[in-house]
C-alpha positions as CSV (number, residue, x, y, z in Angstrom):
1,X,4.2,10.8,-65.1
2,X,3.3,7.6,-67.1
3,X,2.4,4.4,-65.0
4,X,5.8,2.4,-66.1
5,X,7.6,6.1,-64.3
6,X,5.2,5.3,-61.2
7,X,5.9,1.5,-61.0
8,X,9.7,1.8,-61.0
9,X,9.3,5.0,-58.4
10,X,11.7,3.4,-54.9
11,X,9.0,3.3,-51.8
12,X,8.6,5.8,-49.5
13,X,10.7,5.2,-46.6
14,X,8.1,4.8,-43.4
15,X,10.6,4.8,-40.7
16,X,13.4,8.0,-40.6
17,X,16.6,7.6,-38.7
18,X,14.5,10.7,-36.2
19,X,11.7,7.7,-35.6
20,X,14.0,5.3,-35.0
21,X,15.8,6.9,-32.8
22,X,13.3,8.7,-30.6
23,X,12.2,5.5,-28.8
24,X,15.7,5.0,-27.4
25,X,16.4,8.4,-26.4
26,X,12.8,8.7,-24.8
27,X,13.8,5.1,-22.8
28,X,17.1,6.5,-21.6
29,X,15.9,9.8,-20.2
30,X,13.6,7.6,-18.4
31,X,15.8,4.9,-17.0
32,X,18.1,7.8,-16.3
33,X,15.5,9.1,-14.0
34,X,14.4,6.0,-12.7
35,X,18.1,5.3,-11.7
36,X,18.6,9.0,-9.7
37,X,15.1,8.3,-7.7
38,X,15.9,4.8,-6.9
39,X,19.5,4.9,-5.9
40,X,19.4,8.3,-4.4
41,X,17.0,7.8,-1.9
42,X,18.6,4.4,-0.8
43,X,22.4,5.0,-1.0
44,X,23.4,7.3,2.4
45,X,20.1,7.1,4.5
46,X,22.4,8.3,7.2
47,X,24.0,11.2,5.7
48,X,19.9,12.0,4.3
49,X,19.1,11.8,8.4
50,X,17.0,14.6,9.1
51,X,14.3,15.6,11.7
52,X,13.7,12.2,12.8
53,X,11.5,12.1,15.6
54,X,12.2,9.8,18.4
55,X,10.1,11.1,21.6
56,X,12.3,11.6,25.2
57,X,10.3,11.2,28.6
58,X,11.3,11.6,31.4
59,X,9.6,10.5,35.1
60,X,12.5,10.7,37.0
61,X,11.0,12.2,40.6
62,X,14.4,12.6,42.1
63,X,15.9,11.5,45.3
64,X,17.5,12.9,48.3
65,X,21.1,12.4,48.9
66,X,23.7,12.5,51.9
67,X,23.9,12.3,55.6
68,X,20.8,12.7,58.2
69,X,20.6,17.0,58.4
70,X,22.6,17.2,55.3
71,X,20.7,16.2,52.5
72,X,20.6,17.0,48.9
73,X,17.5,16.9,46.3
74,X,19.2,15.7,43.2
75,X,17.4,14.6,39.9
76,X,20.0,12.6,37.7
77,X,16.8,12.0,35.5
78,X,16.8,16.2,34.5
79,X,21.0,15.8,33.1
80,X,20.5,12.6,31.4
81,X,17.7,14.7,29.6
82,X,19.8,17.7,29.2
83,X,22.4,16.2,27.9
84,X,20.7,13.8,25.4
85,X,19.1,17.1,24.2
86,X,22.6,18.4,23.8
87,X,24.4,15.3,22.2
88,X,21.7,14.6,20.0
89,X,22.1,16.4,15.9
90,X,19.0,18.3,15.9
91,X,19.8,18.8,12.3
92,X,18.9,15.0,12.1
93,X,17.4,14.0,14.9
94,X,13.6,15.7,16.0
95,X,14.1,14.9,19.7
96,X,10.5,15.5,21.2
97,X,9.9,16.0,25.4
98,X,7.0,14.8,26.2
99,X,4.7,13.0,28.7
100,X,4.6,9.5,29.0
101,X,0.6,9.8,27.8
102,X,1.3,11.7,24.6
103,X,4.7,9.8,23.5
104,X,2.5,6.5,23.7
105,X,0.0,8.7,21.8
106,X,2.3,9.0,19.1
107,X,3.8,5.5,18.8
108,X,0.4,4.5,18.4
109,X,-0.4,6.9,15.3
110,X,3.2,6.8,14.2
111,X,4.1,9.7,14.4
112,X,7.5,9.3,16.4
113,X,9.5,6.2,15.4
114,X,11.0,5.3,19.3
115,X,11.0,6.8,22.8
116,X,13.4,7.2,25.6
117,X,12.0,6.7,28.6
118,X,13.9,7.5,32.4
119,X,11.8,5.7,35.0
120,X,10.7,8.1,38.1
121,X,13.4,5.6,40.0
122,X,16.4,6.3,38.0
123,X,18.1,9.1,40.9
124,X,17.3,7.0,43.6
125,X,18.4,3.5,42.2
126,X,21.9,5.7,40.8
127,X,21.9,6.6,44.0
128,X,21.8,3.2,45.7
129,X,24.8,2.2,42.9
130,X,27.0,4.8,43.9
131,X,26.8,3.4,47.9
132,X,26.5,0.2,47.2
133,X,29.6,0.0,45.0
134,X,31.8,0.6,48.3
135,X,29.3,-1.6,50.5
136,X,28.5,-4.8,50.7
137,X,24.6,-5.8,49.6
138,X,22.6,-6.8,46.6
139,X,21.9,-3.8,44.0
140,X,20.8,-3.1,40.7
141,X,21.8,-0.8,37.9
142,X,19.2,1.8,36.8
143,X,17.6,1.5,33.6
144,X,17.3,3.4,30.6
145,X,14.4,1.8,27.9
146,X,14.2,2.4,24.6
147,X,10.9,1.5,22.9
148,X,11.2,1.3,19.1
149,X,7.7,1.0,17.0
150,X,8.0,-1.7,14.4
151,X,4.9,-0.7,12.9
152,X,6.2,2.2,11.3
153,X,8.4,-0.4,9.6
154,X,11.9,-2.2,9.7
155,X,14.1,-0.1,8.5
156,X,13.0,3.1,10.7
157,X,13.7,0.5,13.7
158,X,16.9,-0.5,12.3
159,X,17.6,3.3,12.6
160,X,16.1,4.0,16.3
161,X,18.2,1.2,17.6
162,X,21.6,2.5,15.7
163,X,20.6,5.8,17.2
164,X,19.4,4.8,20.9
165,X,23.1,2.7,21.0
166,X,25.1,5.3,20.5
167,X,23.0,8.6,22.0
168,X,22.4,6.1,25.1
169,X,26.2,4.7,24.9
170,X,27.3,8.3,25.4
171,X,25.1,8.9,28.2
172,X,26.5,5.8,30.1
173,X,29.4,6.9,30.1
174,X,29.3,10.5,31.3
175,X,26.6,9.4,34.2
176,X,29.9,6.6,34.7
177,X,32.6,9.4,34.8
178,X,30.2,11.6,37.0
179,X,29.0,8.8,39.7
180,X,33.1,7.7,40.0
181,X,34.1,11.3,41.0
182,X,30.9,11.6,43.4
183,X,31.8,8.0,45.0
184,X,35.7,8.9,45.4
185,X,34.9,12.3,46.8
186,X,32.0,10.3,49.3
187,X,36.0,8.3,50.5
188,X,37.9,11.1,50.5
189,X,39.8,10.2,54.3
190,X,40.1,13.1,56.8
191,X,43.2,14.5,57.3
192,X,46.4,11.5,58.5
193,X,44.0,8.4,57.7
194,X,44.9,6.3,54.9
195,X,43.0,6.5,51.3
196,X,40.8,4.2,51.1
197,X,40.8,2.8,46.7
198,X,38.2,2.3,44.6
199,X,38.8,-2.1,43.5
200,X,38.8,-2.9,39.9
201,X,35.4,-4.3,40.1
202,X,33.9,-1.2,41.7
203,X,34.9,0.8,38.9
204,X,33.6,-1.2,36.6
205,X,30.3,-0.9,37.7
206,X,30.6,2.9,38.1
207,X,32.1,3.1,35.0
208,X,28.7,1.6,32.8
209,X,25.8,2.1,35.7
210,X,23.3,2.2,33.1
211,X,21.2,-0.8,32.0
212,X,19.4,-0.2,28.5
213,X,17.1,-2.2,27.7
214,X,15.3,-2.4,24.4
215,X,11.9,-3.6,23.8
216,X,9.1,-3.4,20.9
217,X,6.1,-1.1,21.4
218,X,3.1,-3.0,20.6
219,X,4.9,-5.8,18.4
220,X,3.4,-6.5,15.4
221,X,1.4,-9.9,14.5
222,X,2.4,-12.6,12.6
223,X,2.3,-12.1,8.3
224,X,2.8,-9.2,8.6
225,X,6.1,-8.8,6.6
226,X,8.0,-7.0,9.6
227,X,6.4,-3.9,8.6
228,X,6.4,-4.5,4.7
229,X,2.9,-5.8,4.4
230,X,1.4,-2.2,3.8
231,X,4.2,-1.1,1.6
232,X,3.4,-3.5,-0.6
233,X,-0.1,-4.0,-0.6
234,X,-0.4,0.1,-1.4
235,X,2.3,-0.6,-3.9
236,X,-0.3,-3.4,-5.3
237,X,-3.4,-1.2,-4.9
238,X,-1.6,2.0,-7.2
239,X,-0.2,-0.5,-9.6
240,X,-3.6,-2.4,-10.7
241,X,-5.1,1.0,-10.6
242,X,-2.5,2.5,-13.3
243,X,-1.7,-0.8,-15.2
244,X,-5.8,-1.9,-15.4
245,X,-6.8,1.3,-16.2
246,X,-4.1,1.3,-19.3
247,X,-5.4,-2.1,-20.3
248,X,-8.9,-1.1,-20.0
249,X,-8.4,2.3,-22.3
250,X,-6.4,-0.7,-25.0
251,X,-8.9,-3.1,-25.1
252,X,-12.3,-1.1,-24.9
253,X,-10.4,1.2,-28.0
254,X,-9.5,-1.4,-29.7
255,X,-13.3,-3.1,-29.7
256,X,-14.4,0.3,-30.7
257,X,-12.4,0.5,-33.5
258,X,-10.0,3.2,-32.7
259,X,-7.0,0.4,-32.3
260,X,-5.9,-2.6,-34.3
261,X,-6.0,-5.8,-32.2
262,X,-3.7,-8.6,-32.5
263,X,-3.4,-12.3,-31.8
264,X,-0.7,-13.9,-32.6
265,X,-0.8,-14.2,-36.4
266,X,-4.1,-12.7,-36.5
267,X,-4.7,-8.5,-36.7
268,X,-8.0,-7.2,-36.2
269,X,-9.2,-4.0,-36.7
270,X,-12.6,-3.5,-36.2
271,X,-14.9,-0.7,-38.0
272,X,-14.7,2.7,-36.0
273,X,-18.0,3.3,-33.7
274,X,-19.5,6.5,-34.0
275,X,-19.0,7.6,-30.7
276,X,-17.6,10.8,-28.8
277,X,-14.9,11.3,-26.6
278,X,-16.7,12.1,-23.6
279,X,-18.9,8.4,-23.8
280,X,-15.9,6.7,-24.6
281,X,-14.2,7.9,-21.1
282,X,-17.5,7.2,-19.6
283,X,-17.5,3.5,-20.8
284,X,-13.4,3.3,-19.6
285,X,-14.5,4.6,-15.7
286,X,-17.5,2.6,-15.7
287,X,-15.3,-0.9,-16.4
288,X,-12.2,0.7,-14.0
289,X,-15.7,0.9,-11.1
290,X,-16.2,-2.7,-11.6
291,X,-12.7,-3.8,-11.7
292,X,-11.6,-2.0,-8.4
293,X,-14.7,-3.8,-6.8
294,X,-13.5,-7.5,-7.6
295,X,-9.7,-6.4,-7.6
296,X,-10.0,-5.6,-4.3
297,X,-11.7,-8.1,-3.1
298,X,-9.7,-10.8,-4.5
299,X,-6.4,-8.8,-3.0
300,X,-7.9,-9.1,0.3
301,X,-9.1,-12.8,0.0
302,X,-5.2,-13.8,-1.2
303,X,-4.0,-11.5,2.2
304,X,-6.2,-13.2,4.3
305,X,-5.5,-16.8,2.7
306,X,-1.7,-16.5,3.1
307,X,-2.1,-15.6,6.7
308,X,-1.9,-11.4,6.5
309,X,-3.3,-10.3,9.5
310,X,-6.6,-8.1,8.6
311,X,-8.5,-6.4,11.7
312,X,-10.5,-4.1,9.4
313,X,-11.5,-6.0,6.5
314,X,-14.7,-3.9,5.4
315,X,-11.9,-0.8,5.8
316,X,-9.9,-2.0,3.7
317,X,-11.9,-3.3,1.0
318,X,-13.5,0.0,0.8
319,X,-10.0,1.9,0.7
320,X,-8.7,-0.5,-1.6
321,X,-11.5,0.6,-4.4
322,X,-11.4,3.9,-3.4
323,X,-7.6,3.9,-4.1
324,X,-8.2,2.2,-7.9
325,X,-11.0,3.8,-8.6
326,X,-8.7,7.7,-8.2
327,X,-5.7,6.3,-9.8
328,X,-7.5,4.5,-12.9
329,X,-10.1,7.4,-13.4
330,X,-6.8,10.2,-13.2
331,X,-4.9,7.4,-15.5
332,X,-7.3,7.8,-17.9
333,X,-7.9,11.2,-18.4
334,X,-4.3,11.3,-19.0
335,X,-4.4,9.3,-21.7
336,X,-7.6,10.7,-23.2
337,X,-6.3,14.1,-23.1
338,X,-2.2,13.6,-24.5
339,X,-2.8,10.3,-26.0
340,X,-0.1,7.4,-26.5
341,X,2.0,9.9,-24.6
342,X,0.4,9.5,-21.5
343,X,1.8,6.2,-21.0
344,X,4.9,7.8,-20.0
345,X,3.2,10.6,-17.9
346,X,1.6,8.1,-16.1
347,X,4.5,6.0,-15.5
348,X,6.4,9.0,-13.8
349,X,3.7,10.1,-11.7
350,X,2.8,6.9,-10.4
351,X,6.0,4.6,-10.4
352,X,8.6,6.9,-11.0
353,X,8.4,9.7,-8.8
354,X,5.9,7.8,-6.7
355,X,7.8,4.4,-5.0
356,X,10.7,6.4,-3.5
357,X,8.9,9.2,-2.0
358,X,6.2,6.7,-0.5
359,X,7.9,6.0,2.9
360,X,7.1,2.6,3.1
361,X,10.8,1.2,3.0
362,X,12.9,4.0,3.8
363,X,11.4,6.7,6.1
364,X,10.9,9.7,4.4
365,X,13.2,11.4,7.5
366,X,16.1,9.2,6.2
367,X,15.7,10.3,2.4
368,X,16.6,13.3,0.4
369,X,14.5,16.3,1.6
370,X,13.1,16.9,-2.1
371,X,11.0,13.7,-1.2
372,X,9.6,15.0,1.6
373,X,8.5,17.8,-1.3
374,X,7.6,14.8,-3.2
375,X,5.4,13.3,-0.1
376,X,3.0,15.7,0.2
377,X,1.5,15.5,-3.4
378,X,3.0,12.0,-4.4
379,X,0.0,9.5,-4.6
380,X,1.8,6.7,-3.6
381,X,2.5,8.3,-0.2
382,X,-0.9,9.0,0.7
383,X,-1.9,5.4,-0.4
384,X,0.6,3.9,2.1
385,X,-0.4,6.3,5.2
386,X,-4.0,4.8,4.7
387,X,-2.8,1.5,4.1
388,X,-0.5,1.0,6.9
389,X,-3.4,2.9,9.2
390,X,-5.8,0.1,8.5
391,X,-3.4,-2.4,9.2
392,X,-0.8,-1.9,11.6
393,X,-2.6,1.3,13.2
394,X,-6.3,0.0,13.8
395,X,-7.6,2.6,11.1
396,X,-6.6,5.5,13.3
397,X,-7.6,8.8,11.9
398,X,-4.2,10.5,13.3
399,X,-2.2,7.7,11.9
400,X,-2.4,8.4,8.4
401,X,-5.8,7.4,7.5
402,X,-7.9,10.8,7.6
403,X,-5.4,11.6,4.9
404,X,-5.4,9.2,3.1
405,X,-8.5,9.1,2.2
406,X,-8.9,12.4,1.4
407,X,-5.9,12.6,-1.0
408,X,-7.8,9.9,-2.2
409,X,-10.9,12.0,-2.8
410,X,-8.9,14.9,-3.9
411,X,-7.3,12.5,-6.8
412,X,-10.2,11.3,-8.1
413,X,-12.3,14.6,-8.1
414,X,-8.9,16.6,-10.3
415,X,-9.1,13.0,-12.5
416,X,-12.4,13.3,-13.0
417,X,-13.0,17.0,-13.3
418,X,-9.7,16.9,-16.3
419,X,-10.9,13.9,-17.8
420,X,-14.6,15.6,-18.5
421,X,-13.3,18.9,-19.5
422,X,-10.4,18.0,-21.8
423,X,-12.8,15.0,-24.0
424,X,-15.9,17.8,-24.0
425,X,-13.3,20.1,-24.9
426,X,-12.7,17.7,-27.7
427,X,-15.7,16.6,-29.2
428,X,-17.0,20.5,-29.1
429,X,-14.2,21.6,-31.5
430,X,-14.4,18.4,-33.3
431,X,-11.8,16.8,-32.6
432,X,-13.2,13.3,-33.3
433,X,-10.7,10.0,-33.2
434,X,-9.7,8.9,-37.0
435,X,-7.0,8.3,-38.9
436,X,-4.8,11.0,-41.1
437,X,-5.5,11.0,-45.0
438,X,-1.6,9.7,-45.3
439,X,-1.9,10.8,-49.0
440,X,-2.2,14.4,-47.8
441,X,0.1,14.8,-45.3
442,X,3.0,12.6,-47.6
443,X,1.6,15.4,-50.3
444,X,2.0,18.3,-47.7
């Protein structure tokens, strides 16, 4: 072929219809998922309802009732408690008996999201309504308390107290239907006297003799987001761990020659260092150790400067590095080992998969049970049960922290242990990082 053949050859086309292409179809399969994990989980929280744990107590002692040499032990606390256990969906509600010692144990490590609690008056005072309906004195309606625990966040409370209305509702007004027919029997006239009726105000008392009162168990401070605070800073924590560690792998790349830079109008592309895969990883983790240590800190100086309320600040700061330093090692070792591609891979792990199935919004009990699957391996869950342990939980083992940091641990050590092993891996067989002879592979 002469030169003057060469010169008038067309150019070789650098960018197929398949290249083109691929970015968009890649974009759409992800927003597609992106779109089922976000709206699924947030749609029908009641129709996702299940094993919801609200805890039931019950210290009724009981009372006896009737005439002097006729009495009768009765313990209205016991059918209240039956009969919750029997109108409540156990499908979607996890209604737990317990002690009044071990329910506040469990509000306090979040573990149940309310309790029900019958006071050890409840038969006596419901007995006391029932007589003092028909005579005249001062009396007061037993009550019925439902605690909710706004530290396991709003929308769990929201879903306690839409629950405690109606359960409770019911119950007042089978206890109202019962304690009519017991008062009307109690006036039943002998034989030739005249019936004596119940007055329109008595059986409006009868029919509603509970009072329920709601009230927050151990209310939250101040700043503290009704319950979001920990949501978010997790959701801050796993983000600068992911999105730092992708800078990080960019920019020390590109200084070492193995990316083009660019500013503005200006492209750089340094000379490629002779360096192997395994010191370039170490380089990336040593920069992602010294970025958790002043991210965190500076996320807990801006909490503390907008007024977040921070009991355990040394907890937290160590938590908070511990968190960055497992998601930007595992980030990385992604990358090293698939390349470009583990962009995407971390973005599904991480963001993806990870946000909905965290809890911190919507409780996982109130989601679709493949994110309860999700949970238990997801890291952004584990980061949130440490998270909201330290702060809304004095950094109590049993409420999430013990776990937290062990994921944690677990996470770093499977980042670390793939990162080594695939970039050794790599520089063993030779693998090194440079560019493709273009005119061989346009040739083959």
């Amino acid at each position: 072929m002469t030169s003057t053949e060469t010169a008038a050859a067309p150019p070789r086309r650098h960018l197929t219809p398949f290249k083109w292409v691929f970015p968009i179809v890649v974009v759409t399969l992800l927003a597609s998922l992106l779109g089922v994990m976000y709206l699924d989980y947030v749609v029908d929280p009641e129709k996702n309802l299940h094993n919801f744990p609200i805890a039931l107590v019950n210290q009724d002692v009981g009372d006896d009732l009737g005439t002097p040499g006729q009495t009768k032990h009765v313990n209205f606390g016991d059918q209240v408690a039956a009969g919750l256990q029997k109108a409540v969906p156990s499908d979607k509600i996890d209604l737990r008996v317990l002690g009044i010692n071990e329910s506040q144990i469990q509000m306090q490590t979040g573990q149940v999201y309310g309790t029900i609690i019958i006071p050890s008056d409840f038969s006596k005072r419901l007995g006391i309504l029932g007589v003092g309906s028909v005579v005249p004195g001062d009396i007061t309606k037993p009550v019925l308390t439902l605690q909710t625990n706004p530290r396991t966040g709003a929308f769990a409370t929201a879903i306690t107290q839409k629950f405690g209305e109606q359960a409770l509702t019911q119950v007042n007004a089978q206890v109202g239907q019962q304690l009519t027919e017991q008062v009307k029997a109690q006036l039943t006239p002998p034989p030739g006297a005249p019936a004596t009726e119940l007055t329109a105000a008595t059986k409006l008392v009868l029919a509603e003799p509970l009072n329920v009162s709601v009230e927050q168990f151990r209310p939250l401070p101040g700043g503290s987001g009704e319950g979001l605070t920990a949501f978010f800073y997790s959701l801050l924590l796993l983000l600068i761990g992911m999105v730092g560690a992708m800078i990080i792998h960019q920019l020390i790349d590109s200084a070492l020659g193995f990316l083009p830079t660019e500013w503005g109008p200006w492209y750089l592309h340094f000379p490629r260092a002779p360096i192997s895969r395994v010191s370039t990883l170490l380089i990336k983790w040593s920069a992602i150790t010294v970025m958790a240590i002043a991210v965190s800190g500076a996320f807990m100086g801006i909490g503390a400067a907008l007024g977040m309320p921070i009991d355990r600040p040394l907890l937290l700061f160590l938590y908070g590095v511990l968190v960055i330093v497992a998601v930007g090692f595992t980030c990385t070792s992604v990358l090293a080992a698939v390349g470009t591609a583990g962009l995407i891979i971390n973005l599904i792990i991480f963001v993806i998969l990870g946000l909905p199935s965290s809890g911190g919004t919507v409780p996982i009990e109130a989601t679709p049970k493949y994110f309860g699957w999700l949970a238990k391996f997801e890291p952004m869950h584990q980061v949130f049960l440490g998270t909201r342990s330290i702060l809304y939980f004095n950094g109590n083992a049993q409420a999430g922290l013990t776990r937290g940091v062990w994921m944690a641990v677990m996470g770093l050590a499977i980042g670390t242990v793939f990162g080594l092993a695939i970039t050794r891996f790599y520089d063993r067989k030779g693998l090194e990082r440079k560019p493709v002879n273009t005119q061989k592979a346009a040739t083959a």
